[in-house]
C-alpha positions in Angstrom: 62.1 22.8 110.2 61.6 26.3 111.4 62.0 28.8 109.0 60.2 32.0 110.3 59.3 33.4 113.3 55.3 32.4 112.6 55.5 28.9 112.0 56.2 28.8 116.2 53.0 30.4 117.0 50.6 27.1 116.6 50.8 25.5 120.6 48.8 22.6 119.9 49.7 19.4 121.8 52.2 17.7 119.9 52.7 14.1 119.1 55.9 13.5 121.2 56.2 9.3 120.2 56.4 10.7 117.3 59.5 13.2 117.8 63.5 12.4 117.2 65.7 15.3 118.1 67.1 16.7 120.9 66.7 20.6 121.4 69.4 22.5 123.5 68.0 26.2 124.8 70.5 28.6 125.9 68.7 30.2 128.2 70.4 33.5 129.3 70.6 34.3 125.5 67.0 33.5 124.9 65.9 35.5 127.7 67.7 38.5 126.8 65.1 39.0 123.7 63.3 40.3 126.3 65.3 42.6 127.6 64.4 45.8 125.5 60.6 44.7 125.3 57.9 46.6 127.7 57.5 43.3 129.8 61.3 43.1 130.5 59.7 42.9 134.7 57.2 40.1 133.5 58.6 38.0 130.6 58.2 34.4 132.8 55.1 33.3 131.1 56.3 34.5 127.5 59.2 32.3 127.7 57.7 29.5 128.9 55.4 29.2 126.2 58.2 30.4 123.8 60.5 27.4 124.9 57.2 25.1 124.2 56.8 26.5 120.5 60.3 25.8 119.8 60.3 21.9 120.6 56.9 21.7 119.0 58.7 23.6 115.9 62.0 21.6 116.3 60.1 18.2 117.0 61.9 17.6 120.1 61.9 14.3 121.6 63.9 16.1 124.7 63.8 19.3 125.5 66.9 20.7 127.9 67.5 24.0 129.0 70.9 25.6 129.7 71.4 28.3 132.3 74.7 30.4 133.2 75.1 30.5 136.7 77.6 33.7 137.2 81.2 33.7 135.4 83.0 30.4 134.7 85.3 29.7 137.4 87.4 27.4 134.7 88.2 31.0 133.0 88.6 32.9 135.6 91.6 31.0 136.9 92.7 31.2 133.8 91.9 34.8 132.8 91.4 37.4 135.6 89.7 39.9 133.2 87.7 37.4 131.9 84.3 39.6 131.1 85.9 42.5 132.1 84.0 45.1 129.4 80.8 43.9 130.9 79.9 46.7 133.6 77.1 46.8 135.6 74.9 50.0 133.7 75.2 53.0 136.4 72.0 54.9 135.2 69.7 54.6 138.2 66.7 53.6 136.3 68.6 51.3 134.0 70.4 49.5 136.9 66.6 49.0 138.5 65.5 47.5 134.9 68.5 45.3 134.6 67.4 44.5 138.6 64.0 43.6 138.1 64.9 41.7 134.5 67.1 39.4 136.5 65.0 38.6 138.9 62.9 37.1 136.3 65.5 35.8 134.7 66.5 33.9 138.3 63.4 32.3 138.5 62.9 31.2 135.5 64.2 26.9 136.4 60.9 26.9 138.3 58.5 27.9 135.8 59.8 25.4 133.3 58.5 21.5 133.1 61.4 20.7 130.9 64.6 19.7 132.3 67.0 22.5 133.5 71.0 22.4 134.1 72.1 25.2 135.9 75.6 24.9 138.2 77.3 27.7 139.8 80.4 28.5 138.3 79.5 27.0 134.9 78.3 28.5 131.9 75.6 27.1 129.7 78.4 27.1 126.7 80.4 24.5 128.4 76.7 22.2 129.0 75.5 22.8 125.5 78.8 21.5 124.5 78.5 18.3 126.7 75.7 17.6 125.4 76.3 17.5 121.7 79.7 15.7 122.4 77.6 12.7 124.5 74.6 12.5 122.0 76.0 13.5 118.2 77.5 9.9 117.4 74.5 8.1 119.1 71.3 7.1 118.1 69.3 8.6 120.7 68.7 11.7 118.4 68.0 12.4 114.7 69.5 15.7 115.2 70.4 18.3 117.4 69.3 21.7 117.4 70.2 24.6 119.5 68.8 27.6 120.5 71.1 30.7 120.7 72.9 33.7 118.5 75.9 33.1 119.7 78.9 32.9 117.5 80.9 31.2 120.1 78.8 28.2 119.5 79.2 28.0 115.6 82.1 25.2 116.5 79.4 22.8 117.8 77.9 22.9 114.4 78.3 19.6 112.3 76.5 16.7 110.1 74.3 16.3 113.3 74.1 19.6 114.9 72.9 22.9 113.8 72.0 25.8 115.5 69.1 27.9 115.3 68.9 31.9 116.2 66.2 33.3 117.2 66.6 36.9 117.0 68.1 36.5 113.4 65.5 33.9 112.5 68.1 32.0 110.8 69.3 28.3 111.4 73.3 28.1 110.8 74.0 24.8 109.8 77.9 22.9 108.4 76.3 24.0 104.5 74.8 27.1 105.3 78.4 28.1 107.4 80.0 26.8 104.2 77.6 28.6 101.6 77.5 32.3 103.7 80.6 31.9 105.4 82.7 29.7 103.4 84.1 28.6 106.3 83.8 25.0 108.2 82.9 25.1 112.0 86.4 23.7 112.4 88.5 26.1 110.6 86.0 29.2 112.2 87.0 27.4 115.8 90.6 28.1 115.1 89.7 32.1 113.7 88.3 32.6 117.0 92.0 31.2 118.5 93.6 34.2 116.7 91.1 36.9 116.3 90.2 36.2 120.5 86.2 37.1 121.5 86.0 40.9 122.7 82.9 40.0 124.1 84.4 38.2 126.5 87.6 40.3 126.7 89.5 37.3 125.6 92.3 39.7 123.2 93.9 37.9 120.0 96.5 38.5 117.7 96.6 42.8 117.3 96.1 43.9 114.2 93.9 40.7 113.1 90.3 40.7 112.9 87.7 38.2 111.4 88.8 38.4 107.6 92.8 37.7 108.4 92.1 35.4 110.9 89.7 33.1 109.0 92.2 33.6 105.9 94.9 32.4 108.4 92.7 29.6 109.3 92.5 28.3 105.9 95.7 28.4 105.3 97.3 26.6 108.1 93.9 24.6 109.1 95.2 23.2 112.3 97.1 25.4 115.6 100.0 22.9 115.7 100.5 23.9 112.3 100.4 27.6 112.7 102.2 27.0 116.0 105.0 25.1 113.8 105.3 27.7 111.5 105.7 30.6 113.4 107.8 32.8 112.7 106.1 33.6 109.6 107.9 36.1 107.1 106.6 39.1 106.6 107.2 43.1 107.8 103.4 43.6 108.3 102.8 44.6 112.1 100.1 42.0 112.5 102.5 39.3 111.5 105.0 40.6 113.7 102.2 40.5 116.3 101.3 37.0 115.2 105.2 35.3 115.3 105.2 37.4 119.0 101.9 35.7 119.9 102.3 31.7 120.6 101.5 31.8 124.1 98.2 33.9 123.4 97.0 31.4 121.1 97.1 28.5 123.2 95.6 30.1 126.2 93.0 31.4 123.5 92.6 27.7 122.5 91.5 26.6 126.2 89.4 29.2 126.8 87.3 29.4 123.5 87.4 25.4 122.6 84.0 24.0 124.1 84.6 20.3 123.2 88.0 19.9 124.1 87.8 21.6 127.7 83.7 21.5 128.3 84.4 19.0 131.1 87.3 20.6 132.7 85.1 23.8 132.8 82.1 21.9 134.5 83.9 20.5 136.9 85.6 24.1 137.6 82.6 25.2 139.0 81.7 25.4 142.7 80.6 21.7 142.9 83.7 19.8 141.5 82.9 16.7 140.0 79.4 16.6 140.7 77.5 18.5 137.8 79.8 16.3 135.4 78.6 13.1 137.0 75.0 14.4 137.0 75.5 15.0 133.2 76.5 11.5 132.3 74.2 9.7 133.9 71.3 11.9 132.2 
């Protein structure tokens, strides 16, 4: 497996009979390597050829590549400041680069010969998730691998699943999580519950940040649990804030869980049931 940056360089044609795994790219987050690079206007052909290297690297029997297409409707409903903190940039010259990166970015499906799920409405989060739930207990695959530094995926990871980042050149996998984070992909899913994702303007618990939530975590394991136990004694403000806080953590719960709610979030999106059906007969 790949384990620096240089072992993707050699693009000879690979043996793909010879290939077992399955190799999830998500796309927006790939191409956004780019973003701060000289050919931000031009980066097509770069990724292209990057995406190539990567399921020679990965041995990838299938190669699938996940686009966002705009803000999940799913969350929206559900959260009208969903994204909020992302503003467009005002600078003149920075909103033409952003302009002229995302036209690149737009036409990136058609430059690709590997297969390419894109729906409006729908994030790639919610697809990658799919996609791990249909294939991780089947023998299609010897293992999954995706593409992406994003933390919100760390919950996919499992005995099948791991995830590779590219821009940390680092794979995460259910022992490395264990051995750097010792934390399980489970008990970091429900961290995420109480901490929320200010990346996505989805607030927690005040007052709790990675450290008490993933201590909380561990010490209640599941949300019914913590749920049950609430209120929890204690003067601190943040406990206060936590025994206050119920209805935060189960709309936290279906905005942030992928595998539970992946589906509902597909078919949020501007074609209903259609993506979804699409998906399951891929």
């Amino acid at each position: 497996m790949t384990k620096s940056w240089n072992d993707l360089a050699d693009l000879q044609s690979p043996d793909y009979d010879a290939y077992s795994n399955l190799l999830l790219i998500d796309a927006n987050n790939l191409s956004y390597r780019w973003l701060q690079r000289p050919n931000y206007s031009s980066f097509g052909d770069d990724f292209v050829r990057t995406i190539q290297s990567l399921s020679k690297s990965y041995e990838a029997k299938r190669t699938v590549v996940c686009f966002d297409f705009g803000k999940s409707y799913y969350r929206m409903d559900m959260l009208d400041e969903y994204k909020g903190t992302r503003k467009k940039p005002q600078d003149e010259d920075e909103a033409k680069k952003y302009e002229e990166f995302f036209a690149v970015l737009n036409d990136l499906p058609e430059q690709l010969d590997e297969e390419v799920l894109k729906f409006r409405g729908v994030e790639a989060d919610d697809i990658l998730a799919y996609m791990v739930k249909k294939y991780e207990k089947t023998e299609d695959y010897d293992h999954i691998w995706i593409v992406s530094s994003d933390r919100d995926l760390y919950q996919l990871v499992g005995e099948k699943t791991s995830i590779f980042n590219i821009f940390g050149r680092r794979e995460i996998t259910k022992a490395s999580m264990q051995d750097d984070m010792n934390i399980s992909p489970e008990l970091y899913l429900l961290s995420r519950y109480i901490e929320g994702d200010k990346s996505d303007n989805i607030l927690g618990i005040e007052g709790i940040g990675p450290k008490r939530a993933q201590a909380l975590a561990k010490e209640y394991e599941t949300l019914p649990n913590l749920i049950n136990a609430l209120p929890i004694k204690g003067r601190a403000k943040y406990i206060q804030n936590l025994n206050a806080g119920k209805d935060t953590l189960i709309r936290n719960e279906k905005l942030i869980n992928l595998r539970r709610y992946c589906e509902d979030a597909i078919c949020a999106g501007k074609y209903g049931d259609e993506p979804l059906e699409k998906l399951k007969s891929m």
